[in-house]
N, C-alpha and C positions, 0 to 999 in steps of 0.2 A: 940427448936432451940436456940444455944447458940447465946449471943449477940456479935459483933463485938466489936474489941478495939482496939485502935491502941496507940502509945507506947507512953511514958512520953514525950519525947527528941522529937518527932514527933510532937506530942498536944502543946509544946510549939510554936517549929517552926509556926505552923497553925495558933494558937493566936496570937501570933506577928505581922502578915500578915493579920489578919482577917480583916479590915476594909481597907487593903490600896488598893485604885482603886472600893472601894464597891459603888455600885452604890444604896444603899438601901435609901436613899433620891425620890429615881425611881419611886418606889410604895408607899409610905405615904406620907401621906398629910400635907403641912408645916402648923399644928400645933402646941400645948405645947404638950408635952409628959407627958403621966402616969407615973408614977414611978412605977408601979408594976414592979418587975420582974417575968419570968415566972407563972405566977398567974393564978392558971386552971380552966378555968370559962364553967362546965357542964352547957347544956343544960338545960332545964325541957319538957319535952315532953309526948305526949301519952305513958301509959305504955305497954310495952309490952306481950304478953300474958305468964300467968304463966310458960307455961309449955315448953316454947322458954327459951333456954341461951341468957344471954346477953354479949356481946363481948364490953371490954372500949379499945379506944383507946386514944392517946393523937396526939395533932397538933401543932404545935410551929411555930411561925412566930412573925413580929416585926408591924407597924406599931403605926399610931398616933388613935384617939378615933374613927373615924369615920374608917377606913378600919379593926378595932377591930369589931366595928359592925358591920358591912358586915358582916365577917368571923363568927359571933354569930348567924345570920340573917339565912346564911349558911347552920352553925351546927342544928339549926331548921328545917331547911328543910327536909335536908337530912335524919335525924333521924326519920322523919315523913313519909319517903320513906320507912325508914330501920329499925324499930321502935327495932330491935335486938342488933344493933350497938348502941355504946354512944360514944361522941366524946367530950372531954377535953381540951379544947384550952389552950394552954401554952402562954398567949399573952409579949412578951419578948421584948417589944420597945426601951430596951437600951443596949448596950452591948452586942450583939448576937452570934452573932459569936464565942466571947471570952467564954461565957457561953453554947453555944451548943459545944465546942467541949471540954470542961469540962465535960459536960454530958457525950460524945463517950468515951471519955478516962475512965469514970469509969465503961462504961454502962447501961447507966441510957438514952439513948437518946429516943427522941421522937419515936413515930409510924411513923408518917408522918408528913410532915416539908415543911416551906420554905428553899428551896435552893437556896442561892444567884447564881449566871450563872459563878460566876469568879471561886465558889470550884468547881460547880455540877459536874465537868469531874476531878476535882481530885477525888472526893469523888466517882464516880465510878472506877475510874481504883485503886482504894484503895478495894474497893469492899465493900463497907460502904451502897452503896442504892440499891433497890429492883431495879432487871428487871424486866418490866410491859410489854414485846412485847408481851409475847405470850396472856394475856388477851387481850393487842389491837387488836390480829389478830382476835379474835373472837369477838369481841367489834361488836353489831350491828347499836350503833350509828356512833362512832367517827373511821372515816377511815381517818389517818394521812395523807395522802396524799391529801384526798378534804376538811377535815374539819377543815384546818389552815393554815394561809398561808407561800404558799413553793416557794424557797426551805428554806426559812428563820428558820420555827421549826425544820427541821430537821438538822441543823448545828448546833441549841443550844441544841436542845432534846437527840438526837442518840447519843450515843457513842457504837463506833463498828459497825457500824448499829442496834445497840437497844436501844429502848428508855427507860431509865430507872426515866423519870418524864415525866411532862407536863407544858409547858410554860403556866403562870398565863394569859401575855398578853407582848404588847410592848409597851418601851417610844424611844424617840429618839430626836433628836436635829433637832427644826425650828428657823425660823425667828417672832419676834415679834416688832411690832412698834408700836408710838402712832399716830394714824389716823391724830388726830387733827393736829397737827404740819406738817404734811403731803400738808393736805388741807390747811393750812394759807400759806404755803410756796409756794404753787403752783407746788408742785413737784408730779409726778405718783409715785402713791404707788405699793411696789412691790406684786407679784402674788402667789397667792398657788398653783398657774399651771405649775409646773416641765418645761413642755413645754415652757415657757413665765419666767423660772430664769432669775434675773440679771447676767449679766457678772461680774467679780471679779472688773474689771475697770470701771465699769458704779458703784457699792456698793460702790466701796471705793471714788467715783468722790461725790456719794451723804453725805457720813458723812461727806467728808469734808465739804460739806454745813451746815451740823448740827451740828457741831462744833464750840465753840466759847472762846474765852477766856474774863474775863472781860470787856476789852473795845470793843469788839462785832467786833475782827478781829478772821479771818478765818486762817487755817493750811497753806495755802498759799498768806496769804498776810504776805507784810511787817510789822513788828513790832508785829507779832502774840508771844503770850508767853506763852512758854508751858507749864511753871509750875503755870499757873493762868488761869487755863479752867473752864467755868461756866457751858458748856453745851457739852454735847459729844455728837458726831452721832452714836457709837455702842461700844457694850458690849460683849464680846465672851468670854464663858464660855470654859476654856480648863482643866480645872482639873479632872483626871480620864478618863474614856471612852469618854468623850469631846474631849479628846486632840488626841486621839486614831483612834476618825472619821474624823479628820480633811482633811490627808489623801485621805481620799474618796473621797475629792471635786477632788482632781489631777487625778481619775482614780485608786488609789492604795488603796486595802486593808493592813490596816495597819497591821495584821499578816494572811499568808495563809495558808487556810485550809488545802491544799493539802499535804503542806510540815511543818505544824506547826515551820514557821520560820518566828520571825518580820520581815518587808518589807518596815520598816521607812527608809531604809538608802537607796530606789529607789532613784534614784536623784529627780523623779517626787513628792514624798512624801515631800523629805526635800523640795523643792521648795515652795508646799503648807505650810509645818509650818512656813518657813521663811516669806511666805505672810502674815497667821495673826500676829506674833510677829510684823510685821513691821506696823498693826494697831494702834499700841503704841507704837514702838518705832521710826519710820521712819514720819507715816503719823500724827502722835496725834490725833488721831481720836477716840482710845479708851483709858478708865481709867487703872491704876492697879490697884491691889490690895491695896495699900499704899493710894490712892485714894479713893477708897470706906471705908476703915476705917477712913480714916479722915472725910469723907463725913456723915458716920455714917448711912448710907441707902443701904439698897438692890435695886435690878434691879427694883423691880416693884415698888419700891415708887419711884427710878431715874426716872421710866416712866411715873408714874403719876405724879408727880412734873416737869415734861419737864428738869432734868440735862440729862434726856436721848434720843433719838428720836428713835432707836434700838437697840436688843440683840438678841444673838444666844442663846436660852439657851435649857433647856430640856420641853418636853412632858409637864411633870407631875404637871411642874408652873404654867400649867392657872388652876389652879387650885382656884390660888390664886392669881395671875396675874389678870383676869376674874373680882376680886373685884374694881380694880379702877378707877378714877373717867373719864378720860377721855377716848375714844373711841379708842377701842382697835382693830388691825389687826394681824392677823399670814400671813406667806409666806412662802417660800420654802428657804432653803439655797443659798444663793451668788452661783455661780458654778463658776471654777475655768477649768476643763474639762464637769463637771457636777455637776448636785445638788444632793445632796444624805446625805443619815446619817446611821451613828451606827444603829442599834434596839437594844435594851438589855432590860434585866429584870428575873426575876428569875424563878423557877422552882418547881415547886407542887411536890413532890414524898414524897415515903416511905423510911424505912432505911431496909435493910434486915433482921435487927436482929427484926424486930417485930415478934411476937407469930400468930400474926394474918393477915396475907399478904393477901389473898382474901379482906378483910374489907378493910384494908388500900387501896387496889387498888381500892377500889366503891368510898371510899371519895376522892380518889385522882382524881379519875375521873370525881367526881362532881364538882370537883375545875374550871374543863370545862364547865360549866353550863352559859350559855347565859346570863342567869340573874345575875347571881351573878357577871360575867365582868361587864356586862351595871352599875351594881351602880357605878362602879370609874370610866366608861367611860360617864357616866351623869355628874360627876363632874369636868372631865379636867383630871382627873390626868394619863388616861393610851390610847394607841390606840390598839386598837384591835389585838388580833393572828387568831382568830376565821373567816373562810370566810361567812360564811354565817351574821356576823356584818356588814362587809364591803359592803353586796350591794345595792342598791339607798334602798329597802325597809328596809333592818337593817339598815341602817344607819338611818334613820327616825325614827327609834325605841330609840337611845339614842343622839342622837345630837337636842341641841336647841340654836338656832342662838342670840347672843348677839346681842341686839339695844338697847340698855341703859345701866350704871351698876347697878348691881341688878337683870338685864333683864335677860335673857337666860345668857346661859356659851360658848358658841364656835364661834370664830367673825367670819363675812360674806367670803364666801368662806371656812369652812372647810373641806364639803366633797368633795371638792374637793384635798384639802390638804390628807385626808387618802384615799380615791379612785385611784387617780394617784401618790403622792408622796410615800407614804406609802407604796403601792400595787407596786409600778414596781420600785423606786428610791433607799430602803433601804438595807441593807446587818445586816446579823443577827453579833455581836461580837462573834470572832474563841474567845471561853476559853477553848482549850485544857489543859490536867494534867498537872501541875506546873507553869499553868497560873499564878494563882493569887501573887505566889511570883516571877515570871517574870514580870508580869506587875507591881509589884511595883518596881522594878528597871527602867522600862520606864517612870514613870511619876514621881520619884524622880529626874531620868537626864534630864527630859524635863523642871525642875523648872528652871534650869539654862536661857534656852532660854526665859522663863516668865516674867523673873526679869531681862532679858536684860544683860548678863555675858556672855553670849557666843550668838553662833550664831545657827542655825538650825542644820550645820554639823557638828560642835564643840560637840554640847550637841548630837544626834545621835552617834558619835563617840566613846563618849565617854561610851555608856550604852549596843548598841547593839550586840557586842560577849558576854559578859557575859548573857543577858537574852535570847537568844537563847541556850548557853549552857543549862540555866536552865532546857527548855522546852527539850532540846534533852535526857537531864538525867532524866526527869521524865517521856519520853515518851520510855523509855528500859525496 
């Protein structure tokens, strides 16, 4: 089978874009990065029997030291299943994108791959990745329909109605706060119970309690000054698919599926982003950007040092979030009509030009393997796609309840957080073809509204014809 490749002038455009709106922070873990690149790290395994071929394939994905082992962890297994197959991990934690589609353009690309969610559906209607329906159809474990949850995999999975990967897993955007500060304040802390959200005017009533400036006045008292705050009530992460789910709390998916067109410019949409922008610019309640460099800390040491008492941020932080020193909670999003969040994350498949598409689709398949989600959902960093994770008994197979730091990793009340919030509140991210350079034209016009230069409609207005055209000419 000859390999695919797509054109010079093509390959550049795709690099250029490759990181903008990437959520690949999603699935690794904030650690130091390896410097290898692409570094192919065979197995060792039972040898297989003489007189059996042996079939290599390779796997290319990015992450930090720990989800490289998993993925090692893995290839052990599987190969011990398959003892005919050998699998070559490409582990590629810097620069990926830029460098897998160097590979495509000359040829050379993986077997099977992490696919970030914002190409996966360029990269099919390019015709770059294997169709896997028809083994799913005979597939005696994994029936798409009961064994993930829907309709959520099948918005990110299908294209055309066929699936040509497998969602790894999901992360998504909650609420995190510091217990302590909570309790000394005398104020009820908010709920992981979808059912039990804050209203948008009860969240923003409470930062401003948590908010202070130097001399320990509040956003609504007199003589409060803005440019001298010691302590903020919250933190909302809008950069990329952040900014993207915001959206959701008004009722509106920010692009729809049906008719793969942004839907920022609802009025109910711009409404919701002019509400958080006006977190910072209206109510001073949260930091900027210009603020946290100066400050020279992240959210989770803002929270463990009390400059923070809440943050919106993603899944994949308690990861590392979970480390500090004061007593931590998670919640559900503010609602605004509702609570709800993005899901996103990327995509296990093959590329077609492999020589060997039976194999590719067994490991691809393995990528589904219970066990090998629960290690990153032991650690904080991912929530389940899998149903049979999500219920009271899986759940109890990888969740351990923080009551110290140090202690367990997921603060009190999380399964309730993925049981109801996760299970009925989330919507998968639409990445239709020519997503990923449409959506970088929305989150470069939405910087406008971040940094306080325009306004919700201003900055909408100014980005929405163009990135729908995008998506209309890549979907011809």
């Amino acid at each position: 089978m000859s390999k695919k490749t797509i054109s010079r002038r093509e390959y550049l455009r795709m690099s250029a874009l490759a990181f903008a709106g990437l959520g690949l922070a999603a699935c690794s873990p904030k650690v130091a990065q390896e410097t290898s690149v692409a570094e192919e790290k065979p197995v060792e395994n039972t040898a297989a029997p003489a007189s059996a071929e042996i079939v290599n394939i390779s796997f290319m994905g990015w992450g930090g030291p720990e989800e490289s082992q998993g993925v090692l962890d893995l290839i052990k297994k599987f190969e011990g299943e398959n003892p005919t197959i050998k699998v070559a991990w490409q582990h590629t934690p810097e620069d990926y994108m830029t460098k897998l589609m160097a590979m495509i353009a000359s040829g050379t690309q993986p077997d099977t791959l992490f696919t970030p969610q914002d190409f996966y559906k360029d990269f099919c209607s390019k015709g770059l990745m294997l169709d896997i329906q028809d083994y799913l159809n005979v597939d005696p474990i994994i029936n798409t329909k009961t064994y993930f949850l829907q309709p959520q995999e099948d918005s990110r999975s299908a294209y055309k109605g066929r699936w040509h990967g497998i969602g790894c897993c999901w992360v998504g955007a909650h609420l995190y706060y510091n217990a302590d500060m909570f309790k000394e304040a005398g104020i009820e802390a908010p709920s992981s119970d979808p059912d039990k959200a804050w209203t948008w005017e009860h969240f923003v009533e409470v930062a401003k309690q948590f908010t202070l400036d130097s001399n320990g006045n509040h956003p609504d008292d007199s003589g409060f000054d803005e440019n001298d705050i010691s302590q903020w009530g919250i933190l909302w992460q809008t950069g990329g698919w952040h900014g993207e789910s915001i959206a959701l709390l008004n009722g509106v998916q920010s692009l729809d599926e049906a008719t793969n067109k942004w839907k920022l410019d609802d009025p109910a949409a711009v409404e919701a982003l002019q509400n958080v922008a006006d977190l910072m610019f209206k109510h001073h309640v949260a930091p900027l950007v210009t603020n946290l460099k100066d400050l020279g800390m992240s959210f989770d040491q803002m929270l463990g040092n009390r400059k923070l008492a809440m943050a919106v941020e993603g899944t994949y932080t308690l990861a590392w979030t979970t480390k500090i020193e004061a007593t931590l909670g998670t919640a559900c999003p503010p609602k605004m009509k509702q609570t709800s969040s993005i899901v996103v994350a990327d995509v296990r498949g093959a590329m077609k030009a492999t020589k060997y598409p039976d194999a590719a689709y067994k490991f691809v398949r393995m990528t589904g393997d219970p066990a090998y989600q629960s290690i990153f959902l032991k650690m904080g960093l991912w929530w389940p796609n899998q149903t049979a994770l999500m219920t009271p008994e899986g759940l109890d197979t990888w969740i351990t309840e923080r009551t110290a730091p140090g202690v367990g990793v997921h603060p009190p009340g999380y399964k309730i957080l993925v049981d109801k919030f996760v299970r009925n509140n989330t919507k998968a991210w639409i990445c239709p073809a020519g997503f990923s350079e449409s959506s970088a034209m929305v989150n470069s016009g939405l910087e406008s509204l971040w940094n306080g230069t325009q306004t919700a409609q201003q900055a909408v207005d100014g980005f929405i014809g163009k990135a729908n055209d995008v998506l209309a000419a890549a979907g011809v």
